[in-house]
Backbone as JSON Lines, residues from 0, in Angstrom:
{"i":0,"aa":"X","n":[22.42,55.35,6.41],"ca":[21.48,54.84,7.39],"c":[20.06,54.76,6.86]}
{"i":1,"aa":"X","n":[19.56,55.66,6.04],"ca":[18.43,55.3,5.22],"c":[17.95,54.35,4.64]}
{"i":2,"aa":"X","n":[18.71,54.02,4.04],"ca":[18.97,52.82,3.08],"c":[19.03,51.41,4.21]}
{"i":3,"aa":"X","n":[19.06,51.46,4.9],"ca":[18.94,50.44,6.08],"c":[17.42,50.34,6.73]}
{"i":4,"aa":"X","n":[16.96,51.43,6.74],"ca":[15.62,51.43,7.31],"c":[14.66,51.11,5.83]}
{"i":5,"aa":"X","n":[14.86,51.55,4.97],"ca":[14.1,51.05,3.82],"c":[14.17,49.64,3.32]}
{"i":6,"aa":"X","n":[15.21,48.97,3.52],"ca":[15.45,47.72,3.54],"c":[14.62,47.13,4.03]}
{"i":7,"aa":"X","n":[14.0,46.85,5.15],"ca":[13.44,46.19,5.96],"c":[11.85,46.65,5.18]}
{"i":8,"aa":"X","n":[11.27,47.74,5.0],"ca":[9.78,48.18,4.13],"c":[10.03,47.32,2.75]}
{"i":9,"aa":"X","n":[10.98,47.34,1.92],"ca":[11.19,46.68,0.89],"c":[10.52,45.19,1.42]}
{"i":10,"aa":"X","n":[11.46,44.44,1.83],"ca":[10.9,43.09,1.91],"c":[9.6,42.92,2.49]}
{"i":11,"aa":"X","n":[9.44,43.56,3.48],"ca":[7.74,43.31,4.16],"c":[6.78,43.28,3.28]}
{"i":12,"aa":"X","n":[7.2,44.45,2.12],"ca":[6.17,44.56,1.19],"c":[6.22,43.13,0.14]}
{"i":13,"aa":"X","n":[7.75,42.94,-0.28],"ca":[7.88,41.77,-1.09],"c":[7.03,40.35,-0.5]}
{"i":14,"aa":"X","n":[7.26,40.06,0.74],"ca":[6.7,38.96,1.04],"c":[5.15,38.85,1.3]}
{"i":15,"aa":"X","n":[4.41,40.09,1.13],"ca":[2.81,39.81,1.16],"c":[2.69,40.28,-0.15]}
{"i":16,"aa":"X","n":[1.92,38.83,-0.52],"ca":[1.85,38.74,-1.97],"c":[0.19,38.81,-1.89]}
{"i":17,"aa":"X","n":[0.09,39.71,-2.98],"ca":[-1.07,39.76,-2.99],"c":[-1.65,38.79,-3.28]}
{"i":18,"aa":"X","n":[-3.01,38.04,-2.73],"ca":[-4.35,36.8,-3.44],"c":[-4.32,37.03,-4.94]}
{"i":19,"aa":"X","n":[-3.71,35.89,-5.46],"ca":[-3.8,36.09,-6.92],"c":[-5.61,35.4,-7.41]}
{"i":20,"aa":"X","n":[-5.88,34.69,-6.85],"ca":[-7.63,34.87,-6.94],"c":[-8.58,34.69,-5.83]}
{"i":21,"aa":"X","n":[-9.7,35.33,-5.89],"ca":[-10.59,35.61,-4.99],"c":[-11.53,34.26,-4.79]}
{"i":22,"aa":"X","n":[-12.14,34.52,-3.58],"ca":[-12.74,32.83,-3.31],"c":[-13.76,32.69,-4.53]}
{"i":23,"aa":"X","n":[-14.33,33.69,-4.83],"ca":[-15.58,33.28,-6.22],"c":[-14.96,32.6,-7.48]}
{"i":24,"aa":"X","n":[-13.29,32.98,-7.4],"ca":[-13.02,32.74,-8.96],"c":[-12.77,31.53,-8.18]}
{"i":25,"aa":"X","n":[-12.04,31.01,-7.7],"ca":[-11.48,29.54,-7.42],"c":[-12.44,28.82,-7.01]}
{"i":26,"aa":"X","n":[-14.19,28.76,-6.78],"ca":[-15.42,28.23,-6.39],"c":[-15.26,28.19,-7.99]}
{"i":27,"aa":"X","n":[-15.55,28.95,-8.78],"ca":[-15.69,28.9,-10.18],"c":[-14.73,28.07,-10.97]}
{"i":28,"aa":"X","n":[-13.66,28.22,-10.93],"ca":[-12.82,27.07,-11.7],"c":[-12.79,25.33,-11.06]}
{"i":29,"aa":"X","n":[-12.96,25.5,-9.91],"ca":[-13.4,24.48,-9.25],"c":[-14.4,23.58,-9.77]}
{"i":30,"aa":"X","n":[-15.42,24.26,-10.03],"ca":[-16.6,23.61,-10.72],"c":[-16.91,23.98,-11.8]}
{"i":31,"aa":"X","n":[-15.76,23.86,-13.06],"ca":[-15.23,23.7,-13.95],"c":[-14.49,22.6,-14.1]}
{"i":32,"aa":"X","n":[-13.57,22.77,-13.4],"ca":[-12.4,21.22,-13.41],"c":[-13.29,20.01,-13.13]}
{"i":33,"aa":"X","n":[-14.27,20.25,-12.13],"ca":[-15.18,18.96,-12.35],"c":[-15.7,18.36,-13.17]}
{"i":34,"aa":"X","n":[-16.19,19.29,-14.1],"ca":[-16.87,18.94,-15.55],"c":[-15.24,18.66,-16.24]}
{"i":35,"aa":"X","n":[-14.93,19.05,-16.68],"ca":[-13.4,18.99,-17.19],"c":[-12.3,19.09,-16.97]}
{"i":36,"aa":"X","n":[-11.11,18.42,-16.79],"ca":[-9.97,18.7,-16.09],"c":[-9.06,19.06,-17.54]}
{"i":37,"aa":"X","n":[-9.34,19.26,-18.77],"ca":[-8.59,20.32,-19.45],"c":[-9.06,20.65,-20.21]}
{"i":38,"aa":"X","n":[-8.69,22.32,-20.38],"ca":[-9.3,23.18,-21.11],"c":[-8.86,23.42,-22.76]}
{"i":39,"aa":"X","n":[-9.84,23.84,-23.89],"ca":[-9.4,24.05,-24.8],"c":[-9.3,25.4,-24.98]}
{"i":40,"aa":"X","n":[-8.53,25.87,-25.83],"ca":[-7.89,27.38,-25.89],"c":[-9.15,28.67,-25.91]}
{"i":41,"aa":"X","n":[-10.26,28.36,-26.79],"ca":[-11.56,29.05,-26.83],"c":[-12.12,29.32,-25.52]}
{"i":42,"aa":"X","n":[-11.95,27.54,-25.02],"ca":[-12.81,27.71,-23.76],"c":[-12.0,28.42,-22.4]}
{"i":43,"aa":"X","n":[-10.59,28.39,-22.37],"ca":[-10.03,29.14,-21.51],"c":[-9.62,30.34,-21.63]}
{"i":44,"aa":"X","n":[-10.1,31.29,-22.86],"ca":[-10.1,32.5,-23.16],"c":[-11.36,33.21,-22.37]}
{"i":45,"aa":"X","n":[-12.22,32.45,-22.74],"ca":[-13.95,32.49,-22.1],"c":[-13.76,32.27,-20.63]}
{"i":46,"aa":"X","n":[-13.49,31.88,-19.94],"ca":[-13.61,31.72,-18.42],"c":[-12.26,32.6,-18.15]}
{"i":47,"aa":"X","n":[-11.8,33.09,-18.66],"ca":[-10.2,34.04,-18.09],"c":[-11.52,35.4,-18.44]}
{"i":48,"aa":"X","n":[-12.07,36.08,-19.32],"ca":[-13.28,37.01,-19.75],"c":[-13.91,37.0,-18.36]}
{"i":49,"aa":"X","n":[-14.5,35.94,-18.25],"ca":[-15.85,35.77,-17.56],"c":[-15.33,35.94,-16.0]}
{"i":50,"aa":"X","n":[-14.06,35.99,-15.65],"ca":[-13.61,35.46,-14.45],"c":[-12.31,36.77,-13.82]}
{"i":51,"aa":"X","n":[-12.37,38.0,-14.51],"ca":[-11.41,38.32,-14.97],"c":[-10.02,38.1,-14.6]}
{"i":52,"aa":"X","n":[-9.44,37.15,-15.57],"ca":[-8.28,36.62,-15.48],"c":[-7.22,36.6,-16.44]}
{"i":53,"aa":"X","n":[-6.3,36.23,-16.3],"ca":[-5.77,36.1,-17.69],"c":[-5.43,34.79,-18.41]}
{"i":54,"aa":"X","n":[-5.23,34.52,-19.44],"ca":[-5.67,32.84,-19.54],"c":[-4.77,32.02,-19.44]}
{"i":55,"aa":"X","n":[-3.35,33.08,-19.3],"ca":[-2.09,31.57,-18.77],"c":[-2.4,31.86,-17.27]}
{"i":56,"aa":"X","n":[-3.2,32.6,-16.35],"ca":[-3.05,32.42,-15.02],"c":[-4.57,31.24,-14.82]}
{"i":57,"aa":"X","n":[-5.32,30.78,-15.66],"ca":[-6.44,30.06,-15.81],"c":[-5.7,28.89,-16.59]}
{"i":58,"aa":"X","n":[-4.6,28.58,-17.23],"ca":[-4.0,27.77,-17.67],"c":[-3.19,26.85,-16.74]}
{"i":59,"aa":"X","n":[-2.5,27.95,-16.08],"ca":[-1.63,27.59,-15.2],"c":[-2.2,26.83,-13.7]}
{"i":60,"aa":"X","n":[-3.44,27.74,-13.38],"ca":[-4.32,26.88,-12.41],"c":[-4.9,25.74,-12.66]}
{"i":61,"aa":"X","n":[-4.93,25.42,-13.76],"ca":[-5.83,24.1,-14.19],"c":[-4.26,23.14,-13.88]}
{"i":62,"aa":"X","n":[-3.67,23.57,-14.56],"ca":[-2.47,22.59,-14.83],"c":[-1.94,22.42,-13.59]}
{"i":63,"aa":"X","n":[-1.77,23.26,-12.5],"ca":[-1.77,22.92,-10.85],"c":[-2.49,22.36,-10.14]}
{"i":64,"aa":"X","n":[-3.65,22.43,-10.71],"ca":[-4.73,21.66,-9.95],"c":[-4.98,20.32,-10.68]}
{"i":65,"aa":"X","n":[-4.47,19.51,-11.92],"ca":[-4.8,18.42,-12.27],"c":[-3.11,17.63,-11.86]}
{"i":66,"aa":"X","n":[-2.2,18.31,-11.22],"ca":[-0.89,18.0,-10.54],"c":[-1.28,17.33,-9.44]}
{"i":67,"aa":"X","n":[-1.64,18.29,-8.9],"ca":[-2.52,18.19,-7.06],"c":[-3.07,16.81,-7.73]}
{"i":68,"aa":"X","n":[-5.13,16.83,-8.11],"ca":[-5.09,15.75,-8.69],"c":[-4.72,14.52,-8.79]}
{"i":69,"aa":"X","n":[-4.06,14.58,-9.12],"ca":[-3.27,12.87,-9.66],"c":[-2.24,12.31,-8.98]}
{"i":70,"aa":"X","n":[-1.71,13.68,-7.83],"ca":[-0.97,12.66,-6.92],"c":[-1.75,12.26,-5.7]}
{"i":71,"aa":"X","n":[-2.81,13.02,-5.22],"ca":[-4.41,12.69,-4.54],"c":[-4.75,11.4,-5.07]}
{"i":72,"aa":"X","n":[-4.9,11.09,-5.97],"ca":[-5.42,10.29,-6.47],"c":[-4.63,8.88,-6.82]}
{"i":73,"aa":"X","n":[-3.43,9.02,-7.04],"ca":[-1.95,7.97,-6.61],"c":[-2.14,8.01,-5.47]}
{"i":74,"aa":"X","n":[-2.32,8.84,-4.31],"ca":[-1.63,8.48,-2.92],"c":[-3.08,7.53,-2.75]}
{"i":75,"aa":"X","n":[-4.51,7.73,-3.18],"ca":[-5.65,6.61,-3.02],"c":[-5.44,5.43,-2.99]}
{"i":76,"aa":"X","n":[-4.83,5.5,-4.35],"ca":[-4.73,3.72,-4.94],"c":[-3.64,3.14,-4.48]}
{"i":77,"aa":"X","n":[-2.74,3.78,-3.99],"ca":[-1.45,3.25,-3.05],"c":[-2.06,2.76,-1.49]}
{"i":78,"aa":"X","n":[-2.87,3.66,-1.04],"ca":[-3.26,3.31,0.19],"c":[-4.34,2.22,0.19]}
{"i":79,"aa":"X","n":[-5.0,1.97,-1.04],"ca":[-5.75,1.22,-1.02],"c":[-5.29,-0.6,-1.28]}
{"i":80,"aa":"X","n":[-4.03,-0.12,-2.75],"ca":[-3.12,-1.41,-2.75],"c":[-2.07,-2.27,-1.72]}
{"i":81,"aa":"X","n":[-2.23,-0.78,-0.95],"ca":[-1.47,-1.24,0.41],"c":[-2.11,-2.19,1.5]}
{"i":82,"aa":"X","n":[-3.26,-2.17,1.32],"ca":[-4.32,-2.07,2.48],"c":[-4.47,-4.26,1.82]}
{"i":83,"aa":"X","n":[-4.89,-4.1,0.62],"ca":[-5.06,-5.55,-0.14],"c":[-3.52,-5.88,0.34]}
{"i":84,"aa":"X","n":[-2.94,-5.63,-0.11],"ca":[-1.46,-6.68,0.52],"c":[-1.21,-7.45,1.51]}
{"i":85,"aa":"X","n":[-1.47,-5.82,2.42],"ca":[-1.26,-6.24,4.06],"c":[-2.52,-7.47,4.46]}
{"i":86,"aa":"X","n":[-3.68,-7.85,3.47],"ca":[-4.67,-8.11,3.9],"c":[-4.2,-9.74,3.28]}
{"i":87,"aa":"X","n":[-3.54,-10.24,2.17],"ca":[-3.52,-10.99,1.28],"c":[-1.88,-11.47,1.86]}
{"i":88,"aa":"X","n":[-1.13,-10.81,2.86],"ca":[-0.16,-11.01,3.24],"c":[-0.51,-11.94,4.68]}
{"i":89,"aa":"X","n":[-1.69,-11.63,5.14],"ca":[-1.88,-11.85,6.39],"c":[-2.42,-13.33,5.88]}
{"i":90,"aa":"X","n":[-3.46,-13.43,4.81],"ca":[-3.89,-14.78,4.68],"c":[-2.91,-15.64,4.1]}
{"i":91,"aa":"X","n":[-2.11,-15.06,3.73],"ca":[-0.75,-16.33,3.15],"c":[-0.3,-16.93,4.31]}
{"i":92,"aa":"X","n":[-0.17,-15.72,5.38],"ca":[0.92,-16.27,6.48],"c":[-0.17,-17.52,6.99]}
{"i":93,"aa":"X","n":[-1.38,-17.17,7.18],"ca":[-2.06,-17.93,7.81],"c":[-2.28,-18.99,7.09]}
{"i":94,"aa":"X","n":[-2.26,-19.53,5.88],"ca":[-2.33,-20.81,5.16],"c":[-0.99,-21.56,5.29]}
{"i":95,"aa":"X","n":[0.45,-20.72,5.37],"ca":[1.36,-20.9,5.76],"c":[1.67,-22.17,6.72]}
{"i":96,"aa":"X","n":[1.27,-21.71,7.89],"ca":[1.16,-21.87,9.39],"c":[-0.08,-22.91,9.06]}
{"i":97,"aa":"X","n":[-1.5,-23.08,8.9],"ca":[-1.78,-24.39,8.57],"c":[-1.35,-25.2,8.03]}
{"i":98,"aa":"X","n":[-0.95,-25.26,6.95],"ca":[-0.5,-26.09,5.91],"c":[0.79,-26.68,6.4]}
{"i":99,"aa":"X","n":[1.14,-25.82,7.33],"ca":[2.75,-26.74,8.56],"c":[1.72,-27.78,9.59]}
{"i":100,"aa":"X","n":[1.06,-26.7,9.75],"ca":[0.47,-27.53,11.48],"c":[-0.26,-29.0,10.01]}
{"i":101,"aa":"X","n":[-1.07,-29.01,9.21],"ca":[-1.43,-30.06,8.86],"c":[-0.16,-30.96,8.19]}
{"i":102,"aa":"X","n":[0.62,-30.78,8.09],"ca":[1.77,-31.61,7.93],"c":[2.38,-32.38,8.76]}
{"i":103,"aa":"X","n":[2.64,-31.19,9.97],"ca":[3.15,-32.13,11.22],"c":[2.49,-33.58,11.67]}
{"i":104,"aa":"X","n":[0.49,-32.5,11.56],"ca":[-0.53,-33.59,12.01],"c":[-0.18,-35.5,11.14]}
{"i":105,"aa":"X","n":[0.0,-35.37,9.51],"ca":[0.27,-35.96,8.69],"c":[1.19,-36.77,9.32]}
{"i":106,"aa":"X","n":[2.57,-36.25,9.81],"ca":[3.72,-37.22,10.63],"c":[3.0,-37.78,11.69]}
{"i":107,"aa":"X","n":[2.83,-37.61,12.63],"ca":[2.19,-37.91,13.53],"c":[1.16,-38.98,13.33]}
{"i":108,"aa":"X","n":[0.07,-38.83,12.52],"ca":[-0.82,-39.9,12.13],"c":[0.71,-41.27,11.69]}
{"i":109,"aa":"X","n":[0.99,-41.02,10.42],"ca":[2.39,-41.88,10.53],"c":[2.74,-42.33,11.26]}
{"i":110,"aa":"X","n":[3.24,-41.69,12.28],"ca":[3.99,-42.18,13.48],"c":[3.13,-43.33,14.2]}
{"i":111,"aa":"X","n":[2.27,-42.78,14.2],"ca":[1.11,-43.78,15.13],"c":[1.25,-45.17,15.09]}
{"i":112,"aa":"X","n":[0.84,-44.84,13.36],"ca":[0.51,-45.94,12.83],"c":[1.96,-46.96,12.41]}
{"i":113,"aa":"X","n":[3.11,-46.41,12.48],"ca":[4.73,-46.72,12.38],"c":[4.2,-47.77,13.88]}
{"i":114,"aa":"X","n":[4.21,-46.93,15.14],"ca":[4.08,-47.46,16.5],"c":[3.19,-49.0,17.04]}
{"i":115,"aa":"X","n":[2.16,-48.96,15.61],"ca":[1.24,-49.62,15.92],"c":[1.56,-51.06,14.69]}
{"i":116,"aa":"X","n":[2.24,-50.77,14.16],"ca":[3.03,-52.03,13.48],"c":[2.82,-51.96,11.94]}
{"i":117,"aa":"X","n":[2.44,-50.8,11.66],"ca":[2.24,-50.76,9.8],"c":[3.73,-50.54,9.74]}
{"i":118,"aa":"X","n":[4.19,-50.54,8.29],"ca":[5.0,-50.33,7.58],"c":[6.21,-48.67,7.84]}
{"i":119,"aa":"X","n":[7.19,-48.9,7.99],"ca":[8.33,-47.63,8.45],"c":[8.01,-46.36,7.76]}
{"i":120,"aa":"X","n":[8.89,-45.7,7.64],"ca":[8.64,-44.28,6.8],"c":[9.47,-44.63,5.55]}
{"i":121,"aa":"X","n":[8.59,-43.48,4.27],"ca":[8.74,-44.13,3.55],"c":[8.89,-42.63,2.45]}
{"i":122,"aa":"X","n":[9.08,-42.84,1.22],"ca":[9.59,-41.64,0.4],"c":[8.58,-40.17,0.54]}
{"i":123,"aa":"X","n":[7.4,-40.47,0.94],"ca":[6.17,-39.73,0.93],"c":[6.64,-38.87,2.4]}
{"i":124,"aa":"X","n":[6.91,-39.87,3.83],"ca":[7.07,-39.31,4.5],"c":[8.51,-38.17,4.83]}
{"i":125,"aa":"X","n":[9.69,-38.99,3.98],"ca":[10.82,-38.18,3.5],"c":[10.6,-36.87,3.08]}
{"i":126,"aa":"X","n":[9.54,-36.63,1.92],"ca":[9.23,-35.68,1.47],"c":[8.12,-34.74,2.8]}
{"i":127,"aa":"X","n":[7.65,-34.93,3.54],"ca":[7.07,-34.06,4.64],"c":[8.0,-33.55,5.45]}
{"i":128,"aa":"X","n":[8.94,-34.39,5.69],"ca":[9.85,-33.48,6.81],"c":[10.13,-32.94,6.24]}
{"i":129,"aa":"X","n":[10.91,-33.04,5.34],"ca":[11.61,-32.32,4.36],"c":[11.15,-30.94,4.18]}
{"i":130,"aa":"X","n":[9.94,-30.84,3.82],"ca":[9.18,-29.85,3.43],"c":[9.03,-28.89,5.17]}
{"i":131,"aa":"X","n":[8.88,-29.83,6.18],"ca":[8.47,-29.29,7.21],"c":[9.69,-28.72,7.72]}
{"i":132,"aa":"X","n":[10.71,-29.58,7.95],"ca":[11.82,-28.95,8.76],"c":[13.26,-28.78,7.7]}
{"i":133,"aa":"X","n":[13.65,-29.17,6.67],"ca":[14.44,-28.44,6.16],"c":[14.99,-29.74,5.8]}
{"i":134,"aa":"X","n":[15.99,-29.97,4.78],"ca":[17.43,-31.13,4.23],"c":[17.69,-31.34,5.21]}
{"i":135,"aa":"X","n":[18.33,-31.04,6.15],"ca":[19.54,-30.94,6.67],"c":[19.41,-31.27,8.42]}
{"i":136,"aa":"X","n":[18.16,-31.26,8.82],"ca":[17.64,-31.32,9.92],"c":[17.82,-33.41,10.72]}
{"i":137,"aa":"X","n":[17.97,-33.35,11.65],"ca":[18.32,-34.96,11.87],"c":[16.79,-35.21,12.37]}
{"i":138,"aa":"X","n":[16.76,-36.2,11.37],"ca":[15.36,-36.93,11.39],"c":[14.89,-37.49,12.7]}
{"i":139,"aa":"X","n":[15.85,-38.23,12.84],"ca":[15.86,-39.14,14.18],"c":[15.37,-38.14,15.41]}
{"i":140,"aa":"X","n":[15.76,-37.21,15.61],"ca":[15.39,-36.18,16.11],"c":[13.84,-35.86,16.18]}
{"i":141,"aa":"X","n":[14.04,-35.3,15.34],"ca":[12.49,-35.23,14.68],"c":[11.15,-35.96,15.19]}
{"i":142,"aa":"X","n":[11.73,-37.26,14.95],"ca":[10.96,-38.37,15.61],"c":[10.48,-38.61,16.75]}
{"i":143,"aa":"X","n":[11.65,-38.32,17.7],"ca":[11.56,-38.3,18.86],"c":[10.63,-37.33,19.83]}
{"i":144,"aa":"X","n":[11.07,-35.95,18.89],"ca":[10.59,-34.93,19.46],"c":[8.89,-35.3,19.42]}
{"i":145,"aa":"X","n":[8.45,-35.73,18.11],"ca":[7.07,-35.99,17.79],"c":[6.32,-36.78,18.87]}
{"i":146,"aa":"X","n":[7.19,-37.78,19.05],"ca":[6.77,-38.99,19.81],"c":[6.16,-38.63,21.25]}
{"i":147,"aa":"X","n":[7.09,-37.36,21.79],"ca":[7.05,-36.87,23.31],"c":[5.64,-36.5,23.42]}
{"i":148,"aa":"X","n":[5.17,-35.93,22.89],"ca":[3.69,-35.01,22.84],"c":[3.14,-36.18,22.2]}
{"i":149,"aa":"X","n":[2.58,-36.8,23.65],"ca":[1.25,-37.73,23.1],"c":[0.15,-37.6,22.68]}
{"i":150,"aa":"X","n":[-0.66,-38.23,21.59],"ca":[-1.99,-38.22,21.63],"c":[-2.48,-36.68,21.43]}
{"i":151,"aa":"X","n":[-1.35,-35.43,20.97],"ca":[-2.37,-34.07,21.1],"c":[-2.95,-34.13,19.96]}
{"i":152,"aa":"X","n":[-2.72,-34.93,18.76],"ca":[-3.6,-34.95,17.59],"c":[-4.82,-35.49,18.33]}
{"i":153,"aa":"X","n":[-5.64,-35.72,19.23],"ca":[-6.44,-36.57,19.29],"c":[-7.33,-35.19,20.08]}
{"i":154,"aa":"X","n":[-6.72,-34.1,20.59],"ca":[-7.43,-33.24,21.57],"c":[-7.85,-32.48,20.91]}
């Protein structure tokens, strides 16, 4: 039954780990890593001295903190490349969507001028539907539909 009650002191103690550094040393390596984010062996013997530390636990912090670092600093340029996309995505769609609506407009002028006794449709205009509504789409259709909506090129 002893051995049961000590069990439980064992781990309590295991899981409070002592502060492996105090706020002065980590203010101090802090503004260190600013000036430099890696150390040479002289110079991290000297700040493990000065700091009292030991110099793979001043090794090891640098090398955790230029980890941290650089994925801080990836997650920036991701959020920032993200940000241009969404921004460069939005103006495509929108040249998109003109570049239809001025096409349609394009048939339409056509049409008019089809209505008004110039010359039929012709390989140029082949190539707009085409582009506008797909191969496969019935022209004749097309036409018609255009025809219904009078005059809104004119509003």
């Amino acid at each position: 039954m002893e051995s049961s009650q000590q069990t439980p002191t064992k781990n309590k103690i295991k899981n409070q780990h002592p502060k492996r550094f105090t706020n002065e040393q980590i203010k101090a390596l802090e503004s260190i890593f600013e000036q430099e984010t890696k150390l040479e062996p002289t110079k991290k013997m000297q700040i493990a001295r000065e700091l009292s530390l030991h110099p793979r636990q001043v090794a090891i912090w640098f090398q955790n903190k230029r980890a941290r670092w650089k994925s801080k600093r990836i997650e920036q340029e991701f959020t920032k490349l993200k940000s241009s996309y969404n921004s460069l995505s939005i103006m495509f769609d929108d040249l998109k969507k003109e570049k239809h609506s001025l096409q349609i407009q394009e048939l339409n002028d056509r049409l008019k001028k089809n209505r008004d006794g110039d010359v039929g449709v012709n390989d140029d205009d082949d190539r707009i539907i085409t582009s506008c509504y797909g191969e496969n789409e019935d022209r004749e259709f097309i036409f018609d539909e255009l025809s219904e909506i009078p005059n809104w090129w004119e509003s």
